[in-house]
C-alpha positions as MATLAB code, in Angstrom:
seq = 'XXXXXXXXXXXXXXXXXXXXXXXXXXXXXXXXXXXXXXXXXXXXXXXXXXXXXXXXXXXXXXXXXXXXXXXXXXXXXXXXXXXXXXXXXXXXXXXXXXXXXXXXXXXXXXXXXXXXXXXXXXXXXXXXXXXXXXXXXXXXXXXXXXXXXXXXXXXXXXXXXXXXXXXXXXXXXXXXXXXXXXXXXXXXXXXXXXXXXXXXXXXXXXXXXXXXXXXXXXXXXXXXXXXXXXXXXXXXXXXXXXXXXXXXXXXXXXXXXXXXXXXXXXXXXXXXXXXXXXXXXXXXXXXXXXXXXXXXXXXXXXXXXXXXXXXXXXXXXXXXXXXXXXXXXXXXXXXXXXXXXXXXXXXXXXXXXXXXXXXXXXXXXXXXXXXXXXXXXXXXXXXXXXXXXXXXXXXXXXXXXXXXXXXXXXXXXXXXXXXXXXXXXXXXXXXXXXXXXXXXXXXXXXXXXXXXXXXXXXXXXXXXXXXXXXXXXXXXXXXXXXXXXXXXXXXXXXXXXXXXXXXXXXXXXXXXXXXXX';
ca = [
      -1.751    5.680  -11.643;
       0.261    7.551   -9.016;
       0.979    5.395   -5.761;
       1.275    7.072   -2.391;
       3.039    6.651    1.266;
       0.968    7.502    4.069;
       3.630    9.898    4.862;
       2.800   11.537    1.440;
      -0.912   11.773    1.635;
      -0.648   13.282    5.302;
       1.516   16.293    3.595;
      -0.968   16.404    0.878;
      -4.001   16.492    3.537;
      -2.013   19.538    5.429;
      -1.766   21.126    2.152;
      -5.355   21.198    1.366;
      -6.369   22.091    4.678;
      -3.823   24.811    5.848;
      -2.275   26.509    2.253;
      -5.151   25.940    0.130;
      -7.866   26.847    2.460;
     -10.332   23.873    2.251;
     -11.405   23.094    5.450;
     -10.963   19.368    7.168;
     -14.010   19.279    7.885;
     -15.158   19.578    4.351;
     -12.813   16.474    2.809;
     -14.236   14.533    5.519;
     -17.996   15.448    4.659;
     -17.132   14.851    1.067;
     -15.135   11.069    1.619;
     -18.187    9.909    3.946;
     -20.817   11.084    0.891;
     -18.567    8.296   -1.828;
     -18.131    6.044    1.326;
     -22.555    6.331    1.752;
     -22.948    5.524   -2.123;
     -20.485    2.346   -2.012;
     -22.367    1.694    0.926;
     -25.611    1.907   -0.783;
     -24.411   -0.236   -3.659;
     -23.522   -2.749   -1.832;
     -26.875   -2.941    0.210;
     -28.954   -3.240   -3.537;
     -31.290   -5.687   -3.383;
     -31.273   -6.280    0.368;
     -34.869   -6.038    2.176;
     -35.121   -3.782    5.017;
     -31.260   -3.848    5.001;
     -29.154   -3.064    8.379;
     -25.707   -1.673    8.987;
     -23.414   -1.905   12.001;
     -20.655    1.053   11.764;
     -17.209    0.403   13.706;
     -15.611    3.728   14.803;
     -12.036    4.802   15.982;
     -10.702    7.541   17.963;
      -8.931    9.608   14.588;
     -10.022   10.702   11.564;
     -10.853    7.398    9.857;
     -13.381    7.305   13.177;
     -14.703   10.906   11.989;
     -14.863    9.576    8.444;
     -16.880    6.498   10.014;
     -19.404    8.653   12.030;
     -20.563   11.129    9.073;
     -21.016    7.961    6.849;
     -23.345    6.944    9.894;
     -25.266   10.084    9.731;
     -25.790    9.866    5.713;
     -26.910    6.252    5.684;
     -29.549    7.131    8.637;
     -30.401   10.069    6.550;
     -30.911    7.591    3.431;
     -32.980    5.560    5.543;
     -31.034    3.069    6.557;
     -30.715    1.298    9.983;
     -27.628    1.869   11.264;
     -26.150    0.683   14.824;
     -22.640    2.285   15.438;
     -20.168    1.312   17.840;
     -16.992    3.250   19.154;
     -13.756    2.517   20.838;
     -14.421    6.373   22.454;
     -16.433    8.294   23.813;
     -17.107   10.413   21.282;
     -16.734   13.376   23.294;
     -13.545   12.723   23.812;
     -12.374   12.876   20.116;
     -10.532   15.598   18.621;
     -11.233   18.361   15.733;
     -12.763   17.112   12.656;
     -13.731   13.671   14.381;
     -15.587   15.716   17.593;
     -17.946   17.980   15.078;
     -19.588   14.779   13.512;
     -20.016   12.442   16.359;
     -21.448   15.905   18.193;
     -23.746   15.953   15.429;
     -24.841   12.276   15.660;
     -25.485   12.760   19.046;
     -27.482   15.627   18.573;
     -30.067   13.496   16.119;
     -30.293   11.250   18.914;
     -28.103    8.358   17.770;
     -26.845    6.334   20.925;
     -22.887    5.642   20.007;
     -22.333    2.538   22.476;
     -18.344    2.167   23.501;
     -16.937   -0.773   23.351;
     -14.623   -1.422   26.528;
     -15.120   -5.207   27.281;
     -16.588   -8.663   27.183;
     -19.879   -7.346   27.239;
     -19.514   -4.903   24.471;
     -17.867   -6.921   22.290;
     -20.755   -9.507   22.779;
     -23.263   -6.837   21.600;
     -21.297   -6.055   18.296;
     -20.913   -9.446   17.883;
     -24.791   -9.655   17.104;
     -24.559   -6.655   16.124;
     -22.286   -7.336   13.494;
     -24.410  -11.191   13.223;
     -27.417   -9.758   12.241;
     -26.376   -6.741    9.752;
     -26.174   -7.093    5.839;
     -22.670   -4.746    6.277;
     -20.427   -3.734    8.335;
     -18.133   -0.563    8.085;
     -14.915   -1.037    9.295;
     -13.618    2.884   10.461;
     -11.298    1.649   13.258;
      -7.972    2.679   11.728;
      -6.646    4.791    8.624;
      -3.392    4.643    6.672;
      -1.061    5.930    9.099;
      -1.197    3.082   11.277;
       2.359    2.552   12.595;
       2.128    0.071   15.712;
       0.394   -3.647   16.205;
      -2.992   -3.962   16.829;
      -3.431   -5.816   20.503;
      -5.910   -6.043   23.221;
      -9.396   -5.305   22.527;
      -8.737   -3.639   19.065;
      -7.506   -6.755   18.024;
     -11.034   -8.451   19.414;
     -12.794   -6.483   17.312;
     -11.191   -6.986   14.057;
     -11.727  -10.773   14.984;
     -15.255  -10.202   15.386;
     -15.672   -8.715   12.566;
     -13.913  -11.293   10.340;
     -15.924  -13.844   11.606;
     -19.491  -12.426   11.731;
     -19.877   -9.591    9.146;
     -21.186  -11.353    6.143;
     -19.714   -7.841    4.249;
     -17.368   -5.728    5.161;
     -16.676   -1.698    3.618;
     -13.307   -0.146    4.660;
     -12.382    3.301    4.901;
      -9.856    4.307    3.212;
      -8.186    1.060    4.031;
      -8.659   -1.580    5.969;
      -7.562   -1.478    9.602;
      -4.005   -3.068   10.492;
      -2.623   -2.676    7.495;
       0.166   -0.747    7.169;
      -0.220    1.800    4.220;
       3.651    1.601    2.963;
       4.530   -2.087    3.180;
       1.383   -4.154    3.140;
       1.927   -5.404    5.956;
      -0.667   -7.118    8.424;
       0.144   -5.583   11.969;
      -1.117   -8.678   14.027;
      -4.263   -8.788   12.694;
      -6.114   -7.348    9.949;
     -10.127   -6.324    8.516;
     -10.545   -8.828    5.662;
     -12.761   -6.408    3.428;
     -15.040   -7.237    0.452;
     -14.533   -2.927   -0.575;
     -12.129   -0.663    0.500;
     -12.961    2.913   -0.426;
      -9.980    5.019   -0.767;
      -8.747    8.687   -0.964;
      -7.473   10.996   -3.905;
      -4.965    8.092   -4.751;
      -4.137    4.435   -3.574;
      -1.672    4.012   -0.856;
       0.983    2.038   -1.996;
       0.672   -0.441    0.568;
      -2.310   -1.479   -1.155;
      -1.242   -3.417   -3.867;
       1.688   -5.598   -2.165;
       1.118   -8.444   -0.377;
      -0.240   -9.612    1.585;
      -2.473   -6.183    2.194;
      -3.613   -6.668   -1.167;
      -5.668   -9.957   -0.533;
      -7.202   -7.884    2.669;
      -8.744   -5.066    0.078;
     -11.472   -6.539   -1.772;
     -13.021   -3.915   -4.399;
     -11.035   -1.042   -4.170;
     -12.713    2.098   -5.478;
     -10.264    5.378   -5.747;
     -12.723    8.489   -5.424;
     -11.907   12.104   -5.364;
     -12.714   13.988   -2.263;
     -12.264   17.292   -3.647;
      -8.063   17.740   -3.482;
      -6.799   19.310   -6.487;
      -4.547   16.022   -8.331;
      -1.803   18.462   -8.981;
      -0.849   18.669   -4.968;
       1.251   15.152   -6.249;
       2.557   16.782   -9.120;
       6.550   17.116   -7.727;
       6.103   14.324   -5.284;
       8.275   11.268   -6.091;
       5.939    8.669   -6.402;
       6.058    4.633   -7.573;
       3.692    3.987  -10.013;
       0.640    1.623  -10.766;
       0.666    1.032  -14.653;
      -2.474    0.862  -16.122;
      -3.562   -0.448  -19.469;
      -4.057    2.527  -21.611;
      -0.169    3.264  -20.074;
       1.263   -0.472  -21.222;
      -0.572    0.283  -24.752;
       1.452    3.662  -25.192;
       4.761    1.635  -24.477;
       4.367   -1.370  -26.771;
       6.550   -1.111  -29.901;
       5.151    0.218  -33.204;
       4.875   -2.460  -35.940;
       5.666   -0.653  -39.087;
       3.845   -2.544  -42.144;
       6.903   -2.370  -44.215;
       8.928   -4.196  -41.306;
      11.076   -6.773  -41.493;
      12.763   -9.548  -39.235;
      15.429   -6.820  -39.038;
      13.250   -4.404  -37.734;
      11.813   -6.324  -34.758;
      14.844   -6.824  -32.976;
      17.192   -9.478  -32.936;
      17.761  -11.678  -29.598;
      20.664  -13.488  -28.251;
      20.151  -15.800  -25.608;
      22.820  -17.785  -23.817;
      20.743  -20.305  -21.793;
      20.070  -24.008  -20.954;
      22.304  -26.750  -19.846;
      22.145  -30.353  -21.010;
      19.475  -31.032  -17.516;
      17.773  -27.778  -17.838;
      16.721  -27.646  -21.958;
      13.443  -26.600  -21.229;
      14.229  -23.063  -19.342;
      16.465  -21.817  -23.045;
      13.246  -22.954  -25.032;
      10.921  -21.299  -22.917;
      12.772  -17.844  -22.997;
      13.001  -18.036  -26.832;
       9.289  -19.289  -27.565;
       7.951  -16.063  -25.097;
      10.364  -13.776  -27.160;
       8.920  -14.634  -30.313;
       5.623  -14.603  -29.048;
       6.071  -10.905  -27.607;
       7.073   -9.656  -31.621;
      10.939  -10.504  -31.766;
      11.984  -10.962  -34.993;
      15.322  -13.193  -34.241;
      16.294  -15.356  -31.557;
      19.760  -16.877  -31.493;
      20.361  -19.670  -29.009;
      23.463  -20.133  -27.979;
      23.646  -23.181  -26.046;
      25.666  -26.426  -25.329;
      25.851  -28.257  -28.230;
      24.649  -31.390  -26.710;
      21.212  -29.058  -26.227;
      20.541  -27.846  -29.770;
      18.930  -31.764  -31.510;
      16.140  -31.163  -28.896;
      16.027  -27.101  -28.862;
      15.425  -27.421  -33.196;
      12.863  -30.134  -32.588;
      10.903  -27.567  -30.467;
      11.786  -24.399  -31.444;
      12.603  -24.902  -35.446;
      12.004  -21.086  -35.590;
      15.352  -20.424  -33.782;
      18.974  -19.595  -35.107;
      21.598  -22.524  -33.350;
      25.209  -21.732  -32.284;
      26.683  -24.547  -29.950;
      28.702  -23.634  -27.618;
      31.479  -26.325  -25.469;
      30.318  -27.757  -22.841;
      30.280  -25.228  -20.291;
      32.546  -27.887  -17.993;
      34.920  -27.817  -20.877;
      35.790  -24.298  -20.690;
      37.852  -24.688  -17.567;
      40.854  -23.614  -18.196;
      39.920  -22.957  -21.405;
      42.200  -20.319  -23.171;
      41.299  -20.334  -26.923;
      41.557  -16.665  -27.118;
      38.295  -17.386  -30.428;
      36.334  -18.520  -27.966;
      35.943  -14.567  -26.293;
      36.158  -13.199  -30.038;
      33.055  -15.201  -30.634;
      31.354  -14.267  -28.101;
      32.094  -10.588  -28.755;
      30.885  -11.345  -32.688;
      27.537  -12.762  -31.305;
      27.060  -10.036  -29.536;
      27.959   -7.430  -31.990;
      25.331   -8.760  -33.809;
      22.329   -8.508  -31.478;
      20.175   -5.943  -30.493;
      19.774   -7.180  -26.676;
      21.306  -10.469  -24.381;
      19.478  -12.595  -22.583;
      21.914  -14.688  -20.397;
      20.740  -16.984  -17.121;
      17.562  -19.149  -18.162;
      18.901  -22.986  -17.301;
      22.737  -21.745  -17.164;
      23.606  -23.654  -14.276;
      26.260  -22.524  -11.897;
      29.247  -24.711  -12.882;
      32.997  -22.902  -13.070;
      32.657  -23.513  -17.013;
      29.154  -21.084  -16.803;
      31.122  -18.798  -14.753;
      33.892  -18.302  -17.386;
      31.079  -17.611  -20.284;
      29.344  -15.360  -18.071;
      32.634  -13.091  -18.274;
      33.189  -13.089  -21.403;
      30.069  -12.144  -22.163;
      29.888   -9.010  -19.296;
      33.279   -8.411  -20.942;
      32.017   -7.515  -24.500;
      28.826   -7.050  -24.072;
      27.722   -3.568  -25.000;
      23.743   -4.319  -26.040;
      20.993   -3.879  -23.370;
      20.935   -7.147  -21.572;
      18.588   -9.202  -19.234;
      20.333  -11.228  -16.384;
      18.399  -14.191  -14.842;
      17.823  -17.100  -13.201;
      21.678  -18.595  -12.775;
      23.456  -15.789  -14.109;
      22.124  -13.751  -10.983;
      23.316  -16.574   -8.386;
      26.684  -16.635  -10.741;
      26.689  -12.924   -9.989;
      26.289  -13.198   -6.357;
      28.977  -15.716   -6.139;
      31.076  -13.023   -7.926;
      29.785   -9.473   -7.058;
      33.012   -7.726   -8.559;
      31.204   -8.724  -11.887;
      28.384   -6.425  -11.275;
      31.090   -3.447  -10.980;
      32.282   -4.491  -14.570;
      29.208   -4.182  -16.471;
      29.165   -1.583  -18.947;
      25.641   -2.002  -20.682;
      22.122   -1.056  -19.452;
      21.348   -4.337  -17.695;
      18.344   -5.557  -16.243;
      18.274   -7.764  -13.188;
      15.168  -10.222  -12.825;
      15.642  -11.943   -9.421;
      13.039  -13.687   -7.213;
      13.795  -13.082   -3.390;
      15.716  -15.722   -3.027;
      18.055  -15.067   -5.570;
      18.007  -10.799   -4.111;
      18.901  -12.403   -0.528;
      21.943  -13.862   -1.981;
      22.747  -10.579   -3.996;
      22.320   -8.904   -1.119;
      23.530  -10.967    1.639;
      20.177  -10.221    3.615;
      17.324  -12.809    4.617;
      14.582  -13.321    2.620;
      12.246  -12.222    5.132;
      14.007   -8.827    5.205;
      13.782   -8.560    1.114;
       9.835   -9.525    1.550;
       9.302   -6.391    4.353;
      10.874   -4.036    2.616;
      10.918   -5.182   -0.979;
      10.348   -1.379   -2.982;
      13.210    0.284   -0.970;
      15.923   -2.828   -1.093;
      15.408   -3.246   -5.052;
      15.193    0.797   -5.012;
      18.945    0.284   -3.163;
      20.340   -1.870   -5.276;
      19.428   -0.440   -8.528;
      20.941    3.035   -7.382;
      23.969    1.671   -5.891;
      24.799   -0.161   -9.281;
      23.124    1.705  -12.005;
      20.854   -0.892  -12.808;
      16.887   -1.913  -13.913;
      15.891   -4.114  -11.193;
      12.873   -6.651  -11.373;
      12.040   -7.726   -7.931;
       9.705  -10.979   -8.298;
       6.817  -12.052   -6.735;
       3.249  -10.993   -5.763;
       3.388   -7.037   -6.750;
       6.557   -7.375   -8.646;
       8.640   -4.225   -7.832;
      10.255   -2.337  -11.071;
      13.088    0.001  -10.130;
      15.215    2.119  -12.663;
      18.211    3.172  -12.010;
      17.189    6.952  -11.633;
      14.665    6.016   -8.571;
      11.265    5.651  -10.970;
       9.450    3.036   -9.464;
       6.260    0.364  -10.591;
       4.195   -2.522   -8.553;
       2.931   -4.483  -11.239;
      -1.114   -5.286  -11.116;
      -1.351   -8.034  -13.115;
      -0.315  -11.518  -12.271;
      -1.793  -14.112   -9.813;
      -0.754  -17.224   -7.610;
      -1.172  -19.847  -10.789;
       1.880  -18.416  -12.185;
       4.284  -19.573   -9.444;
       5.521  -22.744  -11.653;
       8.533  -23.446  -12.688;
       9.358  -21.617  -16.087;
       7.441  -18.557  -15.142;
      10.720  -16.381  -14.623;
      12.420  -17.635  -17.972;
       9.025  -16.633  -19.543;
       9.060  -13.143  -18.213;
      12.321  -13.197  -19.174;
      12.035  -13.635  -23.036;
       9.346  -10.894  -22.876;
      11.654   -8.120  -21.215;
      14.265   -8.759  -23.850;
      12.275   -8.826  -26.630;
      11.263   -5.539  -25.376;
      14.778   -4.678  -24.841;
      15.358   -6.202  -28.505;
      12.341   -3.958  -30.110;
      14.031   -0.312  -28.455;
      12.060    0.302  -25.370;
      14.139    1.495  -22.657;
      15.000   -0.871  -19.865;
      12.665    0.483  -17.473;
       9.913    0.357  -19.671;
      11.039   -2.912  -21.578;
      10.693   -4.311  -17.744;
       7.142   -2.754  -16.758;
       5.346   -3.556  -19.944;
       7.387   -6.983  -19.606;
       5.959   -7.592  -16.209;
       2.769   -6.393  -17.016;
       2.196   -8.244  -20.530;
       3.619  -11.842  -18.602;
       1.083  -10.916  -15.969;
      -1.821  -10.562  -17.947;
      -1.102  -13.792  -19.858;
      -1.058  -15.439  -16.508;
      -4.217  -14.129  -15.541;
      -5.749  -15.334  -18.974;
      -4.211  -19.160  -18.407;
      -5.381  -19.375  -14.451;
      -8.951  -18.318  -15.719;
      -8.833  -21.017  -18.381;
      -6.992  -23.627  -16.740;
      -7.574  -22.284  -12.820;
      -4.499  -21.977  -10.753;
      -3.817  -25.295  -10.367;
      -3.163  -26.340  -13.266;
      -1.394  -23.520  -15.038;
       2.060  -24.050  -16.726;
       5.136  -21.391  -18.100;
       3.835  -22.733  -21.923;
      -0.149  -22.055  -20.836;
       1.430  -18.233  -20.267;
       3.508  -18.556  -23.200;
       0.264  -19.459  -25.080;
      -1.883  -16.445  -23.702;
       0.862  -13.799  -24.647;
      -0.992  -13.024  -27.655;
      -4.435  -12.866  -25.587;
      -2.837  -10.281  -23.840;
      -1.534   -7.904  -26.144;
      -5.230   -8.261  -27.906;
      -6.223   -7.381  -24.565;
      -4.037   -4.184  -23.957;
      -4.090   -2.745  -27.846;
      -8.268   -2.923  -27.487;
];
């Protein structure tokens, strides 16, 4: 599903109205009439049921005051509030609280203590409240006595229905300008905003129900737009399984990982590989790491390495034609999981950028290896993927973490452009950027998965992807997505709490069930 700015819906709104001829006032009539059925839906089994409606001064007010006029029409008791006098609003907005007027509905303003007081019992005694204070193109914090009413609405509506989205958050970044409408439903326009599904404006949504008010889909057509992968889209990506397949076929892996403290991350990336359909996985790890790795993973291929310590200095010009040989023989590289950032890990990590020519995953220490030694970035000369958290993209980047977390789709959009790469930006919403601009917020996922040995996970999966000839881009959306998934299936059997990387690891297969259905 397409994502959209705020900037981009506006343009698409204009189109409709002014080019195409449909008249503003008729989208508005036709996104109150889905806003009146979620309404309604929500009010099911409620006795004598009452509603107190919260309207602004711009078209999400508008939207707010024919929804009012349909629920009263559907018999419900409605008590509506506004920030203006209605006869004061503009256009679209005008015409319907003029009508509501007209039908004798009083449309209180609220301008202080007193007011807010009344919507406060207002808002007390009602089975739902609409929130219609602000739409998507909020672009300023919300103070003063805006601000008192999105408190009193937090605290006293027992439901809460947004329009379109809920008010003070900002449509692009997700965002919470000051203060925010926590909603149970958000009903939403044409297509989601893309601010929507980051956080933290994602945990402020509730329900979110997409409905069409009547603009032809095709006004997105040529637009630029990041993406929302959806099941049926992850199912078209996954490899095809041929019955007369063989090891061979499903890819073969080669993983430099793991150190002699950090065993567990090379296993990890391995066991999720084979679990998302590799065929092979070669482990190339310190030799001191390989009597526990074959204990755990006996379904592995060994090749010790030296000590990564000992290759300081280290000039054995077999060493690089090894590496080279390894690689020849792979189908994709996974190097990072466990690494560590010693000189010795350094001087692998070249060799390998050096030779290798296979798709390849970078992770975990081989990204804070890279940042130590950006001109390595410059050298690559395979279609890489990047898999950094924000921490690890501050240090590639040399900006805060705070600036990666505002601004996380256009920063990872940046960086894959300026280096031709596939970059996975971790996290709540992970961000998917190729190279060429395409762009994905991953749905799936939840707070359980933030344990340690969730990133060398995810990172198996993409390059077994990589391994089993998807592109990079989609190797790292139906990567993201599949890990996801699996996380969601642990955290509901274990609950967040308690969920490991090997309890995600375990679910992989859950998952694909899931998608292939």
């Amino acid at each position: 599903m397409k994502l959209l700015t705020p900037r981009q819906m506006k343009a698409i709104d204009e189109i409709a109205i002014h080019t195409l001829g449909i008249p503003g006032i008729v989208l508005m009539e036709n996104a109150a009439i889905q806003i009146a059925f979620k309404a309604s839906s929500m009010l099911e089994g409620k006795e004598d049921p009452h509603v107190t409606v919260v309207v602004g001064n711009g078209n999400n007010g508008g939207d707010a005051l024919a929804v009012t006029r349909h629920l009263l029409t559907m018999g419900y008791s409605v008590s509506v509030f506004s920030m203006t006098d209605v006869d004061e609003l503009l256009g679209d907005a005008f015409t319907n609280g003029r009508i509501l007027k007209n039908m004798g509905a009083s449309i209180p303003v609220i301008s202080g203590e007193e007011d807010l007081e009344r919507l406060q019992i207002s808002c007390s005694n009602s089975d739902l409240v609409i929130d219609g204070l602000f739409g998507t193109g909020l672009n300023r914090f919300v103070q003063g006595i805006w601000a008192d009413v999105i408190d009193i609405i937090n605290t006293y509506a027992p439901k809460v229905l947004s329009i379109d989205i809920p008010s003070g958050l900002d449509g692009l970044s997700g965002k919470v300008m000051g203060t925010c409408v926590r909603a149970d439903a958000t009903v939403t326009f044409f297509l989601p905003k893309i601010g929507m599904v980051q956080q933290p404006g994602a945990s402020f949504i509730g329900e979110l129900s997409v409905v069409d008010i009547g603009i032809p889909y095709a006004l997105s057509d040529k637009m630029e737009t990041s993406q929302l992968p959806e099941k049926e889209d992850i199912k078209g990506m996954l490899p095809i399984r041929p019955v007369d397949g063989h090891k061979g076929t499903f890819g073969k892996l080669l993983i430099f990982a793991g150190s002699e403290s950090m065993t567990g991350a090379a296993y990890l990336s391995a066991l999720s590989a084979y679990r998302t359909g590799t065929g092979l996985v070669k482990l190339a790890v310190p030799q001191a790491c390989i009597n526990p790795l074959s204990i755990l993973l006996p379904e592995a291929v060994f090749i010790g390495l030296t000590d990564y310590n000992d290759l300081i200095g280290y000039s054995n010009p077999g060493f690089k034609d090894a590496i080279k040989e390894l690689i020849d023989d792979a189908d994709a590289v996974l190097i990072g999981p466990g690494l560590s950032c010693s000189d010795g890990a350094l001087i692998l990590m070249e060799a390998v950028i050096e030779h290798c020519d296979k798709p390849m995953v970078i992770d975990a220490d081989a990204l804070n290896l890279l940042s130590k030694e950006k001109s390595l970035i410059e050298r690559l000369r395979c279609e890489t993927i990047i898999t950094p958290h924000p921490a690890e993209m501050s240090r590639l980047t040399g900006k805060s973490t705070v600036e990666i977390q505002e601004d996380r789709i256009n920063i990872a959009r940046d960086f894959a452009d300026e280096f031709g790469l596939t970059v996975v930006l971790k996290g709540a919403g992970t961000v998917i950027v190729a190279n060429d601009g395409r762009t994905s917020i991953n749905p799936t996922g939840n707070q359980g998965m933030a344990t340690a040995g969730s990133g060398d996970v995810l990172a198996g999966v993409i390059t077994s992807f990589l391994g089993q000839g998807l592109s990079p881009y989609d190797a790292a959306v139906a990567g993201a997505y599949i890990h996801g998934l699996a996380g969601d299936f642990a955290t509901l059997d274990k609950g967040a709490a308690s969920v490991m990387a090997s309890d995600i690891i375990e679910n992989i297969p859950k998952a694909f069930i899931h998608v292939q259905s």
